[in-house]
Structures are given as structure tokens and as C-alpha cells.
C-alpha positions in Angstrom: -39.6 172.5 -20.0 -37.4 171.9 -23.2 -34.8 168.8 -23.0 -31.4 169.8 -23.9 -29.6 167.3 -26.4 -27.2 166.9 -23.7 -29.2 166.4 -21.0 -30.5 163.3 -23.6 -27.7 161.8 -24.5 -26.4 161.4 -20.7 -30.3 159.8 -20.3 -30.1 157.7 -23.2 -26.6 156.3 -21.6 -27.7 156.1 -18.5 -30.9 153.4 -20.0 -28.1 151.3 -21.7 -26.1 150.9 -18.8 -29.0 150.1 -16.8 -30.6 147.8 -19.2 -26.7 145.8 -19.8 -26.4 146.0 -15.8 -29.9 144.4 -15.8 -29.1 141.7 -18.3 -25.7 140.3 -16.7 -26.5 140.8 -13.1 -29.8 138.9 -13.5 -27.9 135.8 -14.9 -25.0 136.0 -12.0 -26.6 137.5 -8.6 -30.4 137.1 -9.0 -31.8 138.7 -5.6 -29.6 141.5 -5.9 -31.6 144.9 -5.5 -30.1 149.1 -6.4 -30.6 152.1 -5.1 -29.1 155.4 -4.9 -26.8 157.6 -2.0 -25.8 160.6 -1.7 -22.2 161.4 -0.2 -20.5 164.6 -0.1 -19.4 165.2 -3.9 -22.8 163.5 -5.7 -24.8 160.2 -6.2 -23.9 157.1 -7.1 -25.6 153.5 -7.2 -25.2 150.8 -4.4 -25.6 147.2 -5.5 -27.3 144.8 -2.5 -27.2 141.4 -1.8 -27.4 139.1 1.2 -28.0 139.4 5.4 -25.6 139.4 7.5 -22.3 140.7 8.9 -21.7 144.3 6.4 -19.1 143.6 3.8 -18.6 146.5 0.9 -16.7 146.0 -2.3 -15.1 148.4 -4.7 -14.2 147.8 -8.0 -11.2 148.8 -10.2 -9.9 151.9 -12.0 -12.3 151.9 -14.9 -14.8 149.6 -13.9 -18.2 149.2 -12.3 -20.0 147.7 -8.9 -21.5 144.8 -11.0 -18.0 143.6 -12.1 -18.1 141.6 -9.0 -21.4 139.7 -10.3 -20.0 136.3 -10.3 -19.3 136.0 -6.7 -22.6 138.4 -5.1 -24.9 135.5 -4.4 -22.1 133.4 -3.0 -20.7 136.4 -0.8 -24.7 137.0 0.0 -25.1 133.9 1.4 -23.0 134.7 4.9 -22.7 138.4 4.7 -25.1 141.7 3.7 -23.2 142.6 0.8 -22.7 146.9 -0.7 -20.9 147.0 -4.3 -20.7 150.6 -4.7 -20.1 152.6 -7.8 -17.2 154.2 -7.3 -17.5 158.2 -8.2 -17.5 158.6 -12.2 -18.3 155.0 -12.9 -20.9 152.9 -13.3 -24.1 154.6 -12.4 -22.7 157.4 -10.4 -22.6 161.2 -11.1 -19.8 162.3 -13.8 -16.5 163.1 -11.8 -12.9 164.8 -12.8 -10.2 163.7 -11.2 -8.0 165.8 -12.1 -5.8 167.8 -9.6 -7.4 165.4 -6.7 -5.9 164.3 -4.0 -6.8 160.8 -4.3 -5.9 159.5 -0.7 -8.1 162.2 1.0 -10.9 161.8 -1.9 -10.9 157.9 -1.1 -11.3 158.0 2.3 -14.0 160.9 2.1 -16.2 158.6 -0.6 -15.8 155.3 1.7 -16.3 157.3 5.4 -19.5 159.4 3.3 -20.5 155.8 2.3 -20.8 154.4 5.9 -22.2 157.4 7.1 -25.2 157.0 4.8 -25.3 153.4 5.4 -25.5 154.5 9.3 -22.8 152.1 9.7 -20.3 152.7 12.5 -17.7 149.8 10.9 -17.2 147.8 8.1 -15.4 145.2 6.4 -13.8 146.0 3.2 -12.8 144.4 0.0 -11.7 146.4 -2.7 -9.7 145.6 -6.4 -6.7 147.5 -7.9 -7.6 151.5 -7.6 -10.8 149.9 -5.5 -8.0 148.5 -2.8 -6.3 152.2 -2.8 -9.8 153.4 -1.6 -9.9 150.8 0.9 -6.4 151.3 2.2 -7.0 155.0 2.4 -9.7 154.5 4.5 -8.1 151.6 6.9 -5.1 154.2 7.2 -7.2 157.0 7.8 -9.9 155.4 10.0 -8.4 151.8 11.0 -11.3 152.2 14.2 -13.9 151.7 11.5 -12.5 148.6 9.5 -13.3 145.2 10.8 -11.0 143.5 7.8 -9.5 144.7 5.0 -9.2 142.4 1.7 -7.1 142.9 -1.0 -8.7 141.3 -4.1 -5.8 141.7 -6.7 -3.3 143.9 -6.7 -4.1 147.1 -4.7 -3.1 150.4 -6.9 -1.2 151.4 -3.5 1.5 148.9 -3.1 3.7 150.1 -6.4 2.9 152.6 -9.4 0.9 149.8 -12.2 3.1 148.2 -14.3 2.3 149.1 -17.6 4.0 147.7 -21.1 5.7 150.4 -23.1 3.5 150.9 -25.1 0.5 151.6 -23.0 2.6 154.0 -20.9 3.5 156.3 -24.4 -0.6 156.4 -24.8 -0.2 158.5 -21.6 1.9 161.5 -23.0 1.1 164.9 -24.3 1.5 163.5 -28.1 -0.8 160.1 -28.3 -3.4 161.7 -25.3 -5.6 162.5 -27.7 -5.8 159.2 -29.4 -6.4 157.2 -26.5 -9.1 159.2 -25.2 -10.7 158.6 -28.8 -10.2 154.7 -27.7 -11.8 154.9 -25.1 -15.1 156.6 -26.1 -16.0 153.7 -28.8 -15.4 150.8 -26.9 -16.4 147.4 -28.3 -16.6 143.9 -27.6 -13.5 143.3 -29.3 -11.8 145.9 -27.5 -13.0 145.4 -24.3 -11.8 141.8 -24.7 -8.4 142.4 -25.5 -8.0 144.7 -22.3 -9.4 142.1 -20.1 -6.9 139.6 -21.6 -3.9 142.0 -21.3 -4.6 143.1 -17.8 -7.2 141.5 -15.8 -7.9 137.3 -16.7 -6.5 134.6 -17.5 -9.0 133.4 -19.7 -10.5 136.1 -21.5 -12.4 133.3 -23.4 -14.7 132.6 -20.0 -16.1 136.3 -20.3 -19.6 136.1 -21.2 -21.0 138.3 -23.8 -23.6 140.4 -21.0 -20.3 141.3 -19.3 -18.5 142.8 -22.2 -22.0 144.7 -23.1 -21.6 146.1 -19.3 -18.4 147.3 -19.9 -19.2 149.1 -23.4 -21.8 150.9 -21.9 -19.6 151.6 -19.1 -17.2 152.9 -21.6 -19.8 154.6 -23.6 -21.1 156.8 -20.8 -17.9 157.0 -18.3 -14.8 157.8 -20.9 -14.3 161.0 -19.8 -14.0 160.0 -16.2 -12.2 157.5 -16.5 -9.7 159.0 -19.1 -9.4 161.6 -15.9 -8.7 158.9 -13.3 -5.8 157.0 -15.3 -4.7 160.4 -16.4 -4.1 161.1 -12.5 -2.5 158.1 -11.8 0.2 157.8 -14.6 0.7 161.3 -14.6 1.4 162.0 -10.8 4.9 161.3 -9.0 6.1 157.5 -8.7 5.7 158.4 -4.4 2.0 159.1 -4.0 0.6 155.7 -5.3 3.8 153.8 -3.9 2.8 153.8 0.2 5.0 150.6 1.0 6.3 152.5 4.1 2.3 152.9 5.1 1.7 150.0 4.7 4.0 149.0 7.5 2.3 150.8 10.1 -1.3 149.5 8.8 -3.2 148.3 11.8 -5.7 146.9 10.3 -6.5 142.9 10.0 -5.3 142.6 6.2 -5.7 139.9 3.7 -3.8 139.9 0.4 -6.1 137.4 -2.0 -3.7 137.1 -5.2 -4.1 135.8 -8.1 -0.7 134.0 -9.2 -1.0 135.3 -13.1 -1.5 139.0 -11.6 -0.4 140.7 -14.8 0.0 143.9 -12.9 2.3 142.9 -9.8 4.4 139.8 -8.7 2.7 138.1 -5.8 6.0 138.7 -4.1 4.5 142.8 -3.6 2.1 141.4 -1.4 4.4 138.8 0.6 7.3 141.8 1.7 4.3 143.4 3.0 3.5 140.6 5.1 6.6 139.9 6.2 7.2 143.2 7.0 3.0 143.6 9.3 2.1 141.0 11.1 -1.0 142.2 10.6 -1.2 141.1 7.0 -1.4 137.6 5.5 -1.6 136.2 1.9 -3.5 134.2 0.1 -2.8 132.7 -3.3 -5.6 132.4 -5.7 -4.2 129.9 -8.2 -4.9 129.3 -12.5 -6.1 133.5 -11.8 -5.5 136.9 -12.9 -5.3 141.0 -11.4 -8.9 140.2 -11.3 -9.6 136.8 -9.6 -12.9 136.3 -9.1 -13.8 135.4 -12.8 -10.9 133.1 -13.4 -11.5 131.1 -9.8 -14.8 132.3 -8.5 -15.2 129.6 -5.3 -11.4 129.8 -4.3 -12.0 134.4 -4.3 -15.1 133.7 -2.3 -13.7 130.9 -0.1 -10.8 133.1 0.7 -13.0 136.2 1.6 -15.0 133.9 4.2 -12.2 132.3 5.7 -10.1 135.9 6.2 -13.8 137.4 7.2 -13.8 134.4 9.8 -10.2 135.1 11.3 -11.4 137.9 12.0 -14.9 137.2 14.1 
């Protein structure tokens, strides 16, 4: 049967993203082992590590499962570890978010997830948009979450906190000009983000890792253009939940970094003082995205909240 150019192309990304994947998580998390699940929308790729006690991670708005590489083996160590690719990113099928109701999509992905994992409960740790899919599962299914971590600030507390100029990509006029950003990343580029937004010391990331995230870029733009479309686009009420997040039942643990570009720690302590369900831990000398500026204190603080909880 003749191979369509597009059907090529998406192969040809695919082998670069597995072959960058392959490079960087074989220098952070040797051990770690991939498959593929099915849930009710597609595929996508589940990153393993470890025995133990379940634990599932999900990554950030635009990122991958094998962002959290520096801290699998550690995590592996104590618990059986899933970093999932959430839908559109990483390895998983293409996805358009537009016009989705993101709350009831997040807690269809994570509950489709634990049903193919034949997994009755869970503890969860998710990042930025990856802590909205965790919260809309805990808030949706708190019978099913054993602990809920929030590595960085969680897309759900406030709307992101953008700089002006970043926010003026999102309209009508300069929409097209981002979205031709974002399908030739770089190193360079890639860098800069990651310094804007998500470390502290962009000057740590290793070169594998910024080859991940241009082949993320390279074969995930229009996904992710969707994704970040739907957030800044949609009213300032559906991503703000602080009113859910006072009737959370779930055991939750904020773990902050206190250079958060995104959102003041002090997001995180009114919801704590306002659940006692909810605690905080500081991550310190670390940004949105902790675990590469201060991988032993994000890991440390994942096994002591984990611990609370048993």
C-alpha cells in the first residue's frame, strides 16, 4: 500500500522524538521501560519505573512524560512510578483542544488511565496544566486518590500570569506569528522559555533535554498551540477554582518552588489555610518547575507527603 507524505512526516517525527526521548532518559532514569494505552479518545505513551506503592505524574501545558527524568529513578526507588503523556504531547495521538471542556476531559484521561492500569486508586502528582488534570480528578473522584501533589503551580488555582507581551501573542492579530514560533523550535528558543517561565537556572539544562523539547515542538505544535489557545482564550472563572478548592477532600500537598515565576507561593498558602486538608511545602533556590533546579528537596518532599499519607 502507498505511504502518504503525511503519513511520513508524522513517522519521521515520531523516530526523532523517540530517539531524543532515548538519549536523555537513558542518562537520567536508566531502568525506565514504555509502552502504549489506550483510553477513550486515543493512545498515548506511559513511561515506567520502580515497584512499589502506584504513584502517576503528569507533566505541564506543552511538555512531555520524560520532563520529569531527573527525579524517575529516585521516585523508583520507593514507589512504581506512571509518567504519562498527556493527550497531544509527547508520544500520544494528535489532539485539538479546542471547544473542550477541560475539567471533564482531565478527569476522563486520568480515570481512563487507572482503568487501563486496573488500578482502583492512585496517588497523583501533577505540574502546572498537569496539576489541573490531577485536581479535576481528586474533585471528581476524591474515592480514587490516595494523595494529591502539586509540583509547581497548578493551572487551577488562578488564570497564568503571563507578561504583556506574551498575552498580545494570544490575540486575533499576532496568532499567526506565534503559532509560526512554535513550529521551529530550537535550542536557543527552548532555552529562553525555560528561563522565562519554568527554572531558575536555565544554565543547568542539559543539551538531551532541550533536543526533547524540539522534537516535542517539532511534532506537537499544533496541539499545543490548541491547548494554550484554550486556556488564554476562555473566561478568567473556568481555570480560577479557588472556591473548589475549599471543598477538596483530598490529602493535598502544595510542593513550591519559591522563584515560581508563574504564581506567588502565597496562592498555595490561602488555600491551606482555608482546607485543612492541604499543606505546603517550600522548595527553596527553585522555579514553576522544581525538580530541575532542586532535584533531592522535589523528591524528598514527594516521599515525605506520600508517607503522611500511609
Amino acid at each position: 500500500m502507498a505511504t502518504t507524505a503525511a503519513s511520513v512526516r508524522v513517522t519521521d517525527l515520531d523516530r526523532s522524538f523517540e530517539q531524543a526521548q532515548t538519549s536523555y532518559l537513558g542518562r537520567c532514569a536508566p531502568g525506565y521501560r514504555t509502552r502504549r494505552i489506550h483510553w477513550s479518545g486515543g493512545e498515548t505513551q506511559v513511561i515506567e519505573i520502580g515497584k512499589g506503592e502506584p504513584l502517576l505524574l503528569l507533566h505541564g501545558g506543552g511538555g512531555n512524560a520524560a520532563q520529569w527524568g531527573p527525579i524517575l529513578a529516585a521516585l523508583g526507588e520507593q514507589h512504581r512510578v506512571f509518567a504519562v503523556d498527556r493527550p497531544g504531547h509527547g508520544l500520544a495521538d494528535p489532539f485539538d483542544y479546542r471547544n473542550v471542556d477541560l475539567l471533564a476531559h482531565a478527569h476522563r484521561f486520568v480515570s481512563d488511565l487507572l482503568y487501563a492500569e486496573r488500578l482502583r486508586s492512585i496517588s497523583i502528582a501533577g505540574n502546572s496544566a498537569g496539576g489541573f488534570f490531577a485536581f479535576s480528578f481528586a474533585l471528581g473522584s476524591p474515592e480514587r486518590v490516595r494523595h494529591l501533589m502539586l509540583v509547581g503551580a497548578p493551572l487551577s488555582i488562578a488564570r497564568p500570569k503571563l507578561p504583556l507581551p506574551m498575552r498580545a501573542l494570544f490575540t486575533p492579530i499576532l496568532k499567526p506569528l506565534l503559532r509560526n514560533i512554535m513550529s521551529h523550535p530550537n535550542r536557543d528558543r527552548v532555552r529562553r522559555m525555560w528561563k522565562q517561565f519554568l527554572v531558575a537556572y536555565p544554565e543547568r539544562l542539559p543539551d538531551a533535554l532541550l533536543d526533547l523539547e524540539v522534537a516535542n515542538g517539532n511534532r506537537n505544535h499544533s496541539a499545543i498551540f490548541s491547548f494554550l489557545s484554550r486556556i488564554f482564550n476562555s473566561g478568567k472563572q473556568e481555570f480560577a477554582l479557588t472556591d473548589r478548592w475549599k471543598t477538596l477532600s483530598v490529602p493535598t500537598t502544595f510542593i513550591w518552588g519559591e522563584l515560581d515565576a508563574t504564581l506567588s507561593l502565597a496562592a498555595a498558602e490561602a488555600v491551606a489555610a482555608a482546607n485543612s486538608h492541604c499543606s505546603v511545602i517550600r522548595i527553596p533556590d527553585a522555579g514553576h518547575v522544581p525538580w530541575y533546579d532542586n532535584p533531592n528537596a522535589v523528591v524528598d518532599a514527594i516521599n515525605r507527603a506520600l508517607s503522611g499519607s500511609r
